[in-house]
PQR file of N, CA, C, O and H, with PARSE charges and radii, in Angstrom:
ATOM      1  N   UNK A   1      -1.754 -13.266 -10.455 -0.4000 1.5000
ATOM      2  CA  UNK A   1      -0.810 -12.457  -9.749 -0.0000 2.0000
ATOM      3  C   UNK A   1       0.556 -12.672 -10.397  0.5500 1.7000
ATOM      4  O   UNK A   1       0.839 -13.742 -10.936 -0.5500 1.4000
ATOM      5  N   UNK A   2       1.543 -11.460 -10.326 -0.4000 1.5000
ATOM      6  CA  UNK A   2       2.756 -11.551 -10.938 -0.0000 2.0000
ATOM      7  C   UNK A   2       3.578 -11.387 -10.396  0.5500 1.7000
ATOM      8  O   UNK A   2       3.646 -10.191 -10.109 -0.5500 1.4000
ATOM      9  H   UNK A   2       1.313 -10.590  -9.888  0.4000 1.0000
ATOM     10  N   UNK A   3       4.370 -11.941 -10.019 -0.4000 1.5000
ATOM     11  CA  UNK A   3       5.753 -11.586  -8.828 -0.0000 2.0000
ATOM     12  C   UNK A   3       6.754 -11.030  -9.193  0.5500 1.7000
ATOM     13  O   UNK A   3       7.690 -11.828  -9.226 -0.5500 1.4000
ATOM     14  H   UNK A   3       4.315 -12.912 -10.252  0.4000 1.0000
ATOM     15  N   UNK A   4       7.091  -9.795  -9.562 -0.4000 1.5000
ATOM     16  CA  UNK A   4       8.430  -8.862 -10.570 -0.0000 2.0000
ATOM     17  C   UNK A   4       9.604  -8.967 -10.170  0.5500 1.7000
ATOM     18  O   UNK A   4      10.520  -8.818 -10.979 -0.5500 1.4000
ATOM     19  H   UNK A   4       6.330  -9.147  -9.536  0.4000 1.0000
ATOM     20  N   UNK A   5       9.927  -9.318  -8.498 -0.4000 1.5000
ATOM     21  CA  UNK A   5      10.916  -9.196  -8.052 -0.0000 2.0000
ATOM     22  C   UNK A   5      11.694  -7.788  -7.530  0.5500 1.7000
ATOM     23  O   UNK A   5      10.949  -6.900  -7.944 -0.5500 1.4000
ATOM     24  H   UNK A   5       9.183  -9.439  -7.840  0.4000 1.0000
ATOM     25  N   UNK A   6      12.384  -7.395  -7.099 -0.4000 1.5000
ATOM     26  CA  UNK A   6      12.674  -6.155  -7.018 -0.0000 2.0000
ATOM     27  C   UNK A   6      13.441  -5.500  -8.040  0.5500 1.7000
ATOM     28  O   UNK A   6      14.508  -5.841  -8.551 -0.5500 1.4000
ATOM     29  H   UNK A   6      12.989  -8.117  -6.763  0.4000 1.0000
ATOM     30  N   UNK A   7      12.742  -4.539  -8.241 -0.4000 1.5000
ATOM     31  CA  UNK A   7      12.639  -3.446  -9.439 -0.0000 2.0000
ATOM     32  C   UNK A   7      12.965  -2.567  -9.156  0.5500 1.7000
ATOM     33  O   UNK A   7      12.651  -2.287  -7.999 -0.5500 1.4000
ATOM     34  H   UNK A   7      11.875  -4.261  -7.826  0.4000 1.0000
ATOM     35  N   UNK A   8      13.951  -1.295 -10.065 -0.4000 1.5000
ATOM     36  CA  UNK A   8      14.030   0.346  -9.608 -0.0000 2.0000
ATOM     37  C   UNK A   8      12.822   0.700 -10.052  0.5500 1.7000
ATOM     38  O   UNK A   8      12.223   1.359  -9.202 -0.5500 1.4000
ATOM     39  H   UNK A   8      14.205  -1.522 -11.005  0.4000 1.0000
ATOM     40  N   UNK A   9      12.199   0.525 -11.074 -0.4000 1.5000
ATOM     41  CA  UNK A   9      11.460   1.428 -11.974 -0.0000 2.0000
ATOM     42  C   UNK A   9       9.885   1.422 -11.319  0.5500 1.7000
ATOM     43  O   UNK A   9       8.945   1.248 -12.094 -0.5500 1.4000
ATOM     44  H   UNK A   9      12.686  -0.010 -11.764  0.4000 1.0000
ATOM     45  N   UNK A  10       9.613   1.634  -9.759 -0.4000 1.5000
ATOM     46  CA  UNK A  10       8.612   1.849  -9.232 -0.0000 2.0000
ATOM     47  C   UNK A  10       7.619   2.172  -9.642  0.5500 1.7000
ATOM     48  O   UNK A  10       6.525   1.672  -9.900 -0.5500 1.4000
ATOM     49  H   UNK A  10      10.376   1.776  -9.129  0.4000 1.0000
ATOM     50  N   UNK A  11       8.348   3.573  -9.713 -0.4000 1.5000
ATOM     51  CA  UNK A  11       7.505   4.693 -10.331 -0.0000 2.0000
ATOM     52  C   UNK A  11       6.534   4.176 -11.395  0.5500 1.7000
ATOM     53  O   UNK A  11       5.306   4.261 -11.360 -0.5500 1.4000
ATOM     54  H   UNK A  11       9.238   3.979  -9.504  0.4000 1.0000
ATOM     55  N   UNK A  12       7.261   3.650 -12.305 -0.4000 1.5000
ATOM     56  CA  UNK A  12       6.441   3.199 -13.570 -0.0000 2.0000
ATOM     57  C   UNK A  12       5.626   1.870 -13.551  0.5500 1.7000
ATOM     58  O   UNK A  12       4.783   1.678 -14.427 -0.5500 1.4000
ATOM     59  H   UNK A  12       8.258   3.581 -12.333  0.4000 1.0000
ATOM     60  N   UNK A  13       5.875   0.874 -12.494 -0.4000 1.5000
ATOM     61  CA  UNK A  13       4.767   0.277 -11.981 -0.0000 2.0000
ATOM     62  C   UNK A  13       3.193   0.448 -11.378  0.5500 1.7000
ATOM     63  O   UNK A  13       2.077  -0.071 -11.390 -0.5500 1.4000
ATOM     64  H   UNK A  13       6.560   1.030 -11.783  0.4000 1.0000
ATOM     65  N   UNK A  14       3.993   1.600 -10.835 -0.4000 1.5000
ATOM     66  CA  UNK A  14       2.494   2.157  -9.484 -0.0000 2.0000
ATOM     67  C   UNK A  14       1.815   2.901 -10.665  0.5500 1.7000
ATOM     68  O   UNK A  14       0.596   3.065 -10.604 -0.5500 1.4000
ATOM     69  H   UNK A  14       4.900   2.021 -10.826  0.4000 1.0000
ATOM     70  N   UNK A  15       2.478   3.345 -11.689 -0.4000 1.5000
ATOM     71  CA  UNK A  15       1.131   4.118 -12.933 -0.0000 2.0000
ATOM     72  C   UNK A  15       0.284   3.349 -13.135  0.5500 1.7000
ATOM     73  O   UNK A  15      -0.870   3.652 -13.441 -0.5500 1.4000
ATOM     74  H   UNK A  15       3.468   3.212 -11.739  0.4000 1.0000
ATOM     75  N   UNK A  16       0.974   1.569 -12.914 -0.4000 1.5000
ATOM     76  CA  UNK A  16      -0.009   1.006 -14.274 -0.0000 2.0000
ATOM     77  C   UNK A  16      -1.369  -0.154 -13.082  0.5500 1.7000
ATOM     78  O   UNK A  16      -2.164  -1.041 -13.391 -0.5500 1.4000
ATOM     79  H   UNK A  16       1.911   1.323 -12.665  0.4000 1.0000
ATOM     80  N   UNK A  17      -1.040   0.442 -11.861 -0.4000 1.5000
ATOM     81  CA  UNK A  17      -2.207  -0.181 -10.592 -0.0000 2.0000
ATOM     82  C   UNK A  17      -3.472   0.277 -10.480  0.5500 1.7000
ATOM     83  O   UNK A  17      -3.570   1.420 -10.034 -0.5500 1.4000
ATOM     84  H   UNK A  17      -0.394   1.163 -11.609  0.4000 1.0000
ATOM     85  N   UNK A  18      -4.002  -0.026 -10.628 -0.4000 1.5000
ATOM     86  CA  UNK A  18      -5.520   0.886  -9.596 -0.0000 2.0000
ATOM     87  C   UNK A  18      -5.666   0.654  -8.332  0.5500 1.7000
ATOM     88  O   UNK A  18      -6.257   1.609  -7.828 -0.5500 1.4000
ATOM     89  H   UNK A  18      -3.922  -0.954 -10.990  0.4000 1.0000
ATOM     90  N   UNK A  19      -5.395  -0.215  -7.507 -0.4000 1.5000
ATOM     91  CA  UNK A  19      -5.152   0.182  -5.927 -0.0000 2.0000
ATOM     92  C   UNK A  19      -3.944  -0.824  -5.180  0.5500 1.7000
ATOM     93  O   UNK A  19      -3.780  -1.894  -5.766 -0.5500 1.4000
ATOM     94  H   UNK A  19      -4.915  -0.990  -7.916  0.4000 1.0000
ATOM     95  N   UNK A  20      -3.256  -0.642  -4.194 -0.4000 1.5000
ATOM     96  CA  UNK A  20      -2.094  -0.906  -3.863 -0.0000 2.0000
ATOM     97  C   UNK A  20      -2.697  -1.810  -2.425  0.5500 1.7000
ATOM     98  O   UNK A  20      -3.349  -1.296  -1.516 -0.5500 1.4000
ATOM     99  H   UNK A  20      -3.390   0.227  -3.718  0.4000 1.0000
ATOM    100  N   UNK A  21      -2.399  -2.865  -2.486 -0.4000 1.5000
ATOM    101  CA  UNK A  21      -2.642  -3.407  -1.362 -0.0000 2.0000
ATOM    102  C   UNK A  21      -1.508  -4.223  -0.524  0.5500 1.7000
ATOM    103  O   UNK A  21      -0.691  -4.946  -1.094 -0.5500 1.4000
ATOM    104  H   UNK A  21      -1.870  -3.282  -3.225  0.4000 1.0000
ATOM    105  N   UNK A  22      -1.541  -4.032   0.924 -0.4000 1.5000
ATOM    106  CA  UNK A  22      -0.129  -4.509   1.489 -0.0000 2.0000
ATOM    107  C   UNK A  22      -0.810  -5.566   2.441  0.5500 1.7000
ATOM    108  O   UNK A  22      -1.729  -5.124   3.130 -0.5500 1.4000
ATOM    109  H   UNK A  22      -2.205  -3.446   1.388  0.4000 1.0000
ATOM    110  N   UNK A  23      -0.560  -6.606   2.546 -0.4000 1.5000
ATOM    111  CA  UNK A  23      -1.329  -7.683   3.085 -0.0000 2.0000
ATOM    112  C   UNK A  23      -0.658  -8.187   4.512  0.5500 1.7000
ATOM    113  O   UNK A  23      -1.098  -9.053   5.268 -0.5500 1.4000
ATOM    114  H   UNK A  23       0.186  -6.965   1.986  0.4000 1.0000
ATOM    115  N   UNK A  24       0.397  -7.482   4.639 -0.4000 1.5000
ATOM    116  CA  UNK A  24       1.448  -7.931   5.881 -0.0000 2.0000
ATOM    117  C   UNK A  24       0.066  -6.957   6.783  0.5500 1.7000
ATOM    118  O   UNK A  24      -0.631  -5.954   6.629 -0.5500 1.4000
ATOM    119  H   UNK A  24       0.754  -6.778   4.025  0.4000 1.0000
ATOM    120  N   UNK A  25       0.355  -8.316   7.970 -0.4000 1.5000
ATOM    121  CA  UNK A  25       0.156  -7.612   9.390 -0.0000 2.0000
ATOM    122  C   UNK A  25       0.961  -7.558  10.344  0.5500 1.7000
ATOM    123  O   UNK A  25       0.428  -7.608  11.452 -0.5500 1.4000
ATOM    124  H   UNK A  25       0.921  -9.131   8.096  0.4000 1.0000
ATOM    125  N   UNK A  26       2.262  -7.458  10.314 -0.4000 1.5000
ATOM    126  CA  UNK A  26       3.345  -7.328  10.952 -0.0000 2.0000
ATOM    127  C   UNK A  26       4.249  -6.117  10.498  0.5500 1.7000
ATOM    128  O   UNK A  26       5.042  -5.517  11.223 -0.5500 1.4000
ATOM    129  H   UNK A  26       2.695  -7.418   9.414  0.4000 1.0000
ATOM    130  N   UNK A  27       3.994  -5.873   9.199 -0.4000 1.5000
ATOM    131  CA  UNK A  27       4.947  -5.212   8.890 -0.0000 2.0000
ATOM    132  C   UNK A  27       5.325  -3.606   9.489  0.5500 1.7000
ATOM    133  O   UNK A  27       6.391  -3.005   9.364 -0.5500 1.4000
ATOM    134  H   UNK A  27       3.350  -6.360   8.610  0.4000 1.0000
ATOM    135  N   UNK A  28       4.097  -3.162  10.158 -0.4000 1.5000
ATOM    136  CA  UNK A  28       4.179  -2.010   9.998 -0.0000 2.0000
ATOM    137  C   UNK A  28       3.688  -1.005   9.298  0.5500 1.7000
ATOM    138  O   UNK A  28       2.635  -1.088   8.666 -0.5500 1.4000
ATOM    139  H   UNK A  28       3.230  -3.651  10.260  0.4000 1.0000
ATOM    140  N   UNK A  29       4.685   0.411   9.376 -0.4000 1.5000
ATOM    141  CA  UNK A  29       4.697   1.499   8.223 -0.0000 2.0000
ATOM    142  C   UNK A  29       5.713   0.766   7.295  0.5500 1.7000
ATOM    143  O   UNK A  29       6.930   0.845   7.465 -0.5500 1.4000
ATOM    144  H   UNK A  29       5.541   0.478   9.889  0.4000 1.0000
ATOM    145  N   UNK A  30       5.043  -0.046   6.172 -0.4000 1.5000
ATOM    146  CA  UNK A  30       6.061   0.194   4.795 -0.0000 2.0000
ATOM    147  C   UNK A  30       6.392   0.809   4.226  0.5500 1.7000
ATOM    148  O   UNK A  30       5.467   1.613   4.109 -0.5500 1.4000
ATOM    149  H   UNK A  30       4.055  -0.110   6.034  0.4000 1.0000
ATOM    150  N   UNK A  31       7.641   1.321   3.301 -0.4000 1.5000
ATOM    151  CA  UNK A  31       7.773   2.098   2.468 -0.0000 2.0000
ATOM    152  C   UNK A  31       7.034   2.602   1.372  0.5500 1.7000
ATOM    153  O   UNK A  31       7.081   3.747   0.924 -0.5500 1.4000
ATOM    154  H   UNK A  31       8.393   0.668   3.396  0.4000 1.0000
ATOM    155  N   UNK A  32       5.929   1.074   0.737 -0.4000 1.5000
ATOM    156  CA  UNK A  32       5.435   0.513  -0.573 -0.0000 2.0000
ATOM    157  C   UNK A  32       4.121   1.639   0.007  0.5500 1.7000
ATOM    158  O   UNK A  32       3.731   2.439  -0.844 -0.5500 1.4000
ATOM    159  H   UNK A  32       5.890   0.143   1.101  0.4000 1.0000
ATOM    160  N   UNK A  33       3.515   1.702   1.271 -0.4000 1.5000
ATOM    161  CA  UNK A  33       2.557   2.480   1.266 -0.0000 2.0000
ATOM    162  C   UNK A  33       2.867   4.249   0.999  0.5500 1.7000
ATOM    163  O   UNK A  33       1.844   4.878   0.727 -0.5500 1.4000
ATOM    164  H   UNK A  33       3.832   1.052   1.962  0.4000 1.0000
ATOM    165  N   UNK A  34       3.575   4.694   1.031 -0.4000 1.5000
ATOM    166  CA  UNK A  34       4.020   5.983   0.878 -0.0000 2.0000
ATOM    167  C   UNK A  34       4.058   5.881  -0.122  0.5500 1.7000
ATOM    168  O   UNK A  34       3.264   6.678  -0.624 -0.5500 1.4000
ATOM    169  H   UNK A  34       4.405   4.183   1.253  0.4000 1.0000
ATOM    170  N   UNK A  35       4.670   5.188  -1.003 -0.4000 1.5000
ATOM    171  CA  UNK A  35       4.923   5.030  -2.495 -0.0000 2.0000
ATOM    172  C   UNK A  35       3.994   5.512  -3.054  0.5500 1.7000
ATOM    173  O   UNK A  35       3.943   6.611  -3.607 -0.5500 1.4000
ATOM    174  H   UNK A  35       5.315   4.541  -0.596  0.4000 1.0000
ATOM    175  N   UNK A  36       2.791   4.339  -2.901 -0.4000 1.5000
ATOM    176  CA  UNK A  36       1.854   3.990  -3.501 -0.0000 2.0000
ATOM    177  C   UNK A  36       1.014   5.141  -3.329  0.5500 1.7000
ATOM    178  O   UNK A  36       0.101   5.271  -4.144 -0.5500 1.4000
ATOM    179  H   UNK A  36       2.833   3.446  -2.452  0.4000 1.0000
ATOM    180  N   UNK A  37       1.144   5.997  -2.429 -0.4000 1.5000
ATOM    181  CA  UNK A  37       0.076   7.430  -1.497 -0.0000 2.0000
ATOM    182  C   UNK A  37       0.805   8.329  -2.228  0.5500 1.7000
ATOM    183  O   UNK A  37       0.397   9.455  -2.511 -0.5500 1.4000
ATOM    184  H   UNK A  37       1.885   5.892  -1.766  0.4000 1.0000
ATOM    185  N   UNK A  38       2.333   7.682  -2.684 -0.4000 1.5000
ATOM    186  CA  UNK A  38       2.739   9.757  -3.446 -0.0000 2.0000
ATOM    187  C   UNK A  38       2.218   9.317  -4.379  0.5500 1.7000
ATOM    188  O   UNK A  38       1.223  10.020  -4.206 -0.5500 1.4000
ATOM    189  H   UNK A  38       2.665   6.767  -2.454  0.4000 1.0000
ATOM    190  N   UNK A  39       1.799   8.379  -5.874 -0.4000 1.5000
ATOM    191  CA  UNK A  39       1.843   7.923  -6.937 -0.0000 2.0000
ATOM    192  C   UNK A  39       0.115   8.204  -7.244  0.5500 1.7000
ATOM    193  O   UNK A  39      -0.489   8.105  -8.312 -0.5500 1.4000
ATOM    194  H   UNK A  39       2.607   7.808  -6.015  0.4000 1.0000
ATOM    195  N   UNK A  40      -0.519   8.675  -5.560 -0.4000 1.5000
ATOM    196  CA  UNK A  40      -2.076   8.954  -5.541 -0.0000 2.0000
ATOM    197  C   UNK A  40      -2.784   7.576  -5.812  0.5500 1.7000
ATOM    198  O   UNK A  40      -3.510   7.585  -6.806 -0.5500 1.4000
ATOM    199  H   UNK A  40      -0.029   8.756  -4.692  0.4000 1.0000
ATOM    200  N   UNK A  41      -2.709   6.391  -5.112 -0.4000 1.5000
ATOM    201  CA  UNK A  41      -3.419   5.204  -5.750 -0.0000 2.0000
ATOM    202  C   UNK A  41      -3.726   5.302  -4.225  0.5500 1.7000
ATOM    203  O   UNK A  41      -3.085   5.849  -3.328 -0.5500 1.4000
ATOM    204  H   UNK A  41      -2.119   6.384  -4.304  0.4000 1.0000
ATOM    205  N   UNK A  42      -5.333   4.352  -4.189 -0.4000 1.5000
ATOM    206  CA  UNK A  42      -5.533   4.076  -2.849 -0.0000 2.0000
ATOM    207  C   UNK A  42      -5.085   2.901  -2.485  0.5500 1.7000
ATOM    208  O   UNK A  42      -4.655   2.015  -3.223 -0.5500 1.4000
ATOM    209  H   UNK A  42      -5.854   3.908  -4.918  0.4000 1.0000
ATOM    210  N   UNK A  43      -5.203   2.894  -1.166 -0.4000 1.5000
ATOM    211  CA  UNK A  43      -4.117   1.676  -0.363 -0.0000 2.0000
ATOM    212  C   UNK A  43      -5.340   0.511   0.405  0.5500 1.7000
ATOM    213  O   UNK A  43      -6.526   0.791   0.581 -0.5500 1.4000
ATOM    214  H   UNK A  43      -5.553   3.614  -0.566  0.4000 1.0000
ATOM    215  N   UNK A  44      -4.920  -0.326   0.641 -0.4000 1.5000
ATOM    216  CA  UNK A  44      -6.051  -1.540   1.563 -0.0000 2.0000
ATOM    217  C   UNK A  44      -4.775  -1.925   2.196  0.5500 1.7000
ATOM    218  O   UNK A  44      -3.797  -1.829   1.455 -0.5500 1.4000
ATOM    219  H   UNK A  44      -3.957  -0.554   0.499  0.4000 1.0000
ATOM    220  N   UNK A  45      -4.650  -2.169   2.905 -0.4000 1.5000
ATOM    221  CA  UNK A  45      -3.681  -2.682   4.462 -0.0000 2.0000
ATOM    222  C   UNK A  45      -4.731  -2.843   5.907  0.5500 1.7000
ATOM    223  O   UNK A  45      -5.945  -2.677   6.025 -0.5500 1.4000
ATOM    224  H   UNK A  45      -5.445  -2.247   3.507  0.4000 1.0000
ATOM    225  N   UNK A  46      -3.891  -3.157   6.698 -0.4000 1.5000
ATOM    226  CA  UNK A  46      -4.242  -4.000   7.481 -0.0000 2.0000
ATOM    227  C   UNK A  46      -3.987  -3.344   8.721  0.5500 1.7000
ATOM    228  O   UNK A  46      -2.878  -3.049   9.166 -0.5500 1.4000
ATOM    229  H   UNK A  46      -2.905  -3.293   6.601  0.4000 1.0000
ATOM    230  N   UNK A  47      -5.458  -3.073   9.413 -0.4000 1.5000
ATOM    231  CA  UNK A  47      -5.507  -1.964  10.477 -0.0000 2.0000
ATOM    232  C   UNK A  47      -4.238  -2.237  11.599  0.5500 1.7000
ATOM    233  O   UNK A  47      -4.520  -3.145  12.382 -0.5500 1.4000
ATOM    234  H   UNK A  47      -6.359  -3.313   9.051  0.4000 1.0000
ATOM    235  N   UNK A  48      -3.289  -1.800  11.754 -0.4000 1.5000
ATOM    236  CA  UNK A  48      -2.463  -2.109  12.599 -0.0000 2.0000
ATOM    237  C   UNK A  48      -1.240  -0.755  12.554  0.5500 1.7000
ATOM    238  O   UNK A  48      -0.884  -0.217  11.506 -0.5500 1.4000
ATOM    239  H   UNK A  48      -3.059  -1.063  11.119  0.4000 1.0000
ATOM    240  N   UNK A  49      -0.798  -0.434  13.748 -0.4000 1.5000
ATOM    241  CA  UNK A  49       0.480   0.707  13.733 -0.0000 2.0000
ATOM    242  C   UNK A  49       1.268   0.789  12.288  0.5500 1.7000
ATOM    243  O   UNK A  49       1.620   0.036  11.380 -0.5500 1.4000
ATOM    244  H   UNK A  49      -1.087  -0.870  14.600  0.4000 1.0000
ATOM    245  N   UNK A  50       1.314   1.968  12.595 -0.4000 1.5000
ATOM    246  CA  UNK A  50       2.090   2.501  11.017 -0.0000 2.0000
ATOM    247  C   UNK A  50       0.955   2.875   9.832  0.5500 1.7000
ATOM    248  O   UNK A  50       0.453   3.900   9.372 -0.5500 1.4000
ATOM    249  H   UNK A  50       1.027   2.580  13.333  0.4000 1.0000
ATOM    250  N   UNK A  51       0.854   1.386   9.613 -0.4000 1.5000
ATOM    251  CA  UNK A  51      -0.273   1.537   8.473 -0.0000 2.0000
ATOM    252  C   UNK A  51      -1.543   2.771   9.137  0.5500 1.7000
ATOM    253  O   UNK A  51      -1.871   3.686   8.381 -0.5500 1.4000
ATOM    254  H   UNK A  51       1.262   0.554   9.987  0.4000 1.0000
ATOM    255  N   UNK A  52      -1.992   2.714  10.139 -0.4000 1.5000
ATOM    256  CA  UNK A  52      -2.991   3.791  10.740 -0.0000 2.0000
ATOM    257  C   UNK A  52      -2.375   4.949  10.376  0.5500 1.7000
ATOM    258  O   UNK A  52      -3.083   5.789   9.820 -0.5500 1.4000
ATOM    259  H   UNK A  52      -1.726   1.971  10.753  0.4000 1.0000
ATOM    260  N   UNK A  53      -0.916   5.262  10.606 -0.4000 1.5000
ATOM    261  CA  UNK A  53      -0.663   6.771  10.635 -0.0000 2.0000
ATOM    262  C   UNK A  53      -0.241   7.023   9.149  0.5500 1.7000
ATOM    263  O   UNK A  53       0.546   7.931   8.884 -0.5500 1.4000
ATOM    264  H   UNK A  53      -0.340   4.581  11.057  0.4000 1.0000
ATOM    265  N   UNK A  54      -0.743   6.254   8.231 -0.4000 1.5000
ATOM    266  CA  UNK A  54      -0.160   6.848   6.722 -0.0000 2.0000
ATOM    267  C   UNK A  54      -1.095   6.621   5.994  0.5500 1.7000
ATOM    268  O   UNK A  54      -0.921   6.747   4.782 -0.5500 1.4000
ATOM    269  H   UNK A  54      -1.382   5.516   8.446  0.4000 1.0000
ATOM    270  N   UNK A  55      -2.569   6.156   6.584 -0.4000 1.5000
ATOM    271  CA  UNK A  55      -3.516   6.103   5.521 -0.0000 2.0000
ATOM    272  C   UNK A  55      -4.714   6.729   6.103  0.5500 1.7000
ATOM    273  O   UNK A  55      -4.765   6.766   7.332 -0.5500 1.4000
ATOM    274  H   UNK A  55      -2.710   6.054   7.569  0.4000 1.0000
ATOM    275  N   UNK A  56      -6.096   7.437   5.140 -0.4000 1.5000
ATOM    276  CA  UNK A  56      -7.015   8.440   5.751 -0.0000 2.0000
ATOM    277  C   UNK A  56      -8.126   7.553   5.569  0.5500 1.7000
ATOM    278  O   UNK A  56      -8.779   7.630   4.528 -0.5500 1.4000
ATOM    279  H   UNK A  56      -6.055   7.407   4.141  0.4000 1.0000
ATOM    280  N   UNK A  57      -8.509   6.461   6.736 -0.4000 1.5000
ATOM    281  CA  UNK A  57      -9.426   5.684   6.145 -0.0000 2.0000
ATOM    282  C   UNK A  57     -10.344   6.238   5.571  0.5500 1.7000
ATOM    283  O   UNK A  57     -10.726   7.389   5.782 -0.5500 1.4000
ATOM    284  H   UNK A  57      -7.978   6.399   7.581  0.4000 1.0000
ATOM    285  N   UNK A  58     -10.864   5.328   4.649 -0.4000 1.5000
ATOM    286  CA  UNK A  58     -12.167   5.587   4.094 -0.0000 2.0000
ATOM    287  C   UNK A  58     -11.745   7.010   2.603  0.5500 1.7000
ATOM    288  O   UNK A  58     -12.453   7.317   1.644 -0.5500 1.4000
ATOM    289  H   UNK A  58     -10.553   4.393   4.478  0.4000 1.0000
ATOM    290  N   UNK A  59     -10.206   7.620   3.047 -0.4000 1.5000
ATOM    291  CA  UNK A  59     -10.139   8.791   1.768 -0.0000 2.0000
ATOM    292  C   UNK A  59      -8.875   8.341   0.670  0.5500 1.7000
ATOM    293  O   UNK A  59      -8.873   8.200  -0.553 -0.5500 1.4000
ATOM    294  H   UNK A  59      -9.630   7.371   3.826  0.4000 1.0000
ATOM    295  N   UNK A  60      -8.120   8.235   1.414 -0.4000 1.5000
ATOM    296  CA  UNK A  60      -6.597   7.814   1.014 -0.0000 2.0000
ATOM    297  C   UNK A  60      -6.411   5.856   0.691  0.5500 1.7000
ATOM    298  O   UNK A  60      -5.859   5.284  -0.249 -0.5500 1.4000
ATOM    299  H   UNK A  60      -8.122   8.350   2.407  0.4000 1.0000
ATOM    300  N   UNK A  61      -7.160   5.257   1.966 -0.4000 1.5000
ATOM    301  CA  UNK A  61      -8.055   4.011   1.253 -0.0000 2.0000
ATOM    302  C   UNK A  61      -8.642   3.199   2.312  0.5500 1.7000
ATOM    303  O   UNK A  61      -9.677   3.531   2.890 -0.5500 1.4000
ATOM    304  H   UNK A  61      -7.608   5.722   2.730  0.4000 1.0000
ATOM    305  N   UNK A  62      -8.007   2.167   2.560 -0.4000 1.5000
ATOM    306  CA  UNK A  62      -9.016   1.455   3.623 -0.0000 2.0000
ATOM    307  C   UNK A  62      -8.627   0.147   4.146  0.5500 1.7000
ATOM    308  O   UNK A  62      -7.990  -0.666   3.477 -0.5500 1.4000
ATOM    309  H   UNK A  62      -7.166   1.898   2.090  0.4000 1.0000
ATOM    310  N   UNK A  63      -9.071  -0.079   5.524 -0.4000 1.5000
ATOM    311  CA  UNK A  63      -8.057  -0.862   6.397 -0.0000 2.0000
ATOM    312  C   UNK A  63      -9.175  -2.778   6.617  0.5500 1.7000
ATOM    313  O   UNK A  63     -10.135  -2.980   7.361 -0.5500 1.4000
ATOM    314  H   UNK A  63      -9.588   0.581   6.068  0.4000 1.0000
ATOM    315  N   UNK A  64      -8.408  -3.891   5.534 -0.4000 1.5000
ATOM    316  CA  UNK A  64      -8.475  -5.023   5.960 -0.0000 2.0000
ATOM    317  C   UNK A  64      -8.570  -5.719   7.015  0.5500 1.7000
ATOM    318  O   UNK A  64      -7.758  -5.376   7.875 -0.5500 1.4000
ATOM    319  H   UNK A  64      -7.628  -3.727   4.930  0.4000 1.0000
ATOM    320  N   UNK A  65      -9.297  -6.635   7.320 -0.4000 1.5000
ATOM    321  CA  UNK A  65      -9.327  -6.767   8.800 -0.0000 2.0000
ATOM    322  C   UNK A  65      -8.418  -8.011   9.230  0.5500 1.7000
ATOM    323  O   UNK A  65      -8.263  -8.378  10.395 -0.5500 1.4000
ATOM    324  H   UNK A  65      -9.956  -6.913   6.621  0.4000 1.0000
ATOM    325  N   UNK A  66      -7.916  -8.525   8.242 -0.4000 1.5000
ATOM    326  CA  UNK A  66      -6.416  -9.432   7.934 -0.0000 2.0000
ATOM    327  C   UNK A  66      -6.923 -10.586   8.371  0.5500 1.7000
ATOM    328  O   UNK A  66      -6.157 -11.498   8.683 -0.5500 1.4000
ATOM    329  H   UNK A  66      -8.042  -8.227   7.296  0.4000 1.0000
ATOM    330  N   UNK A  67      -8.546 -10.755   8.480 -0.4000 1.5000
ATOM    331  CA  UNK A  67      -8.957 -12.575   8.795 -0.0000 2.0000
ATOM    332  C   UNK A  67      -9.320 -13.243   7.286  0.5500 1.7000
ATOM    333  O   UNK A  67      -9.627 -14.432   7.195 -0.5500 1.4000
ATOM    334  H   UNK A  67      -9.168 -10.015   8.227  0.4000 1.0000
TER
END
């Protein structure tokens, strides 16, 4: 794993992923998931508010059960 720090150049990160995973179960709707959903990568997060209303389980990607 690589820790980049915060970066502008998003965009050109999320090209170089094959799937985007957000491991917070607190967090919510993140930004990083929209990102990652305009950039077309699928997402793994963690069934909980927010994250439910921005991802199509099972199409868009799929929900961790955070144990």
């Amino acid at each position: 794993m690589i820790f980049l720090g915060e970066r502008e150049d998003v965009n050109e990160i999320f090209s170089l992923i094959d799937v985007f995973a957000l491991p917070s179960y607190r967090e919510g709707l993140g930004m990083a998931i929209l990102e990652a959903s305009a950039m077309e990568k699928p997402v793994v997060a963690t069934d909980i508010r927010g994250c439910r209303e921005a991802i199509a389980d099972g199409k868009t990607g799929i929900f961790g059960t955070g144990k």
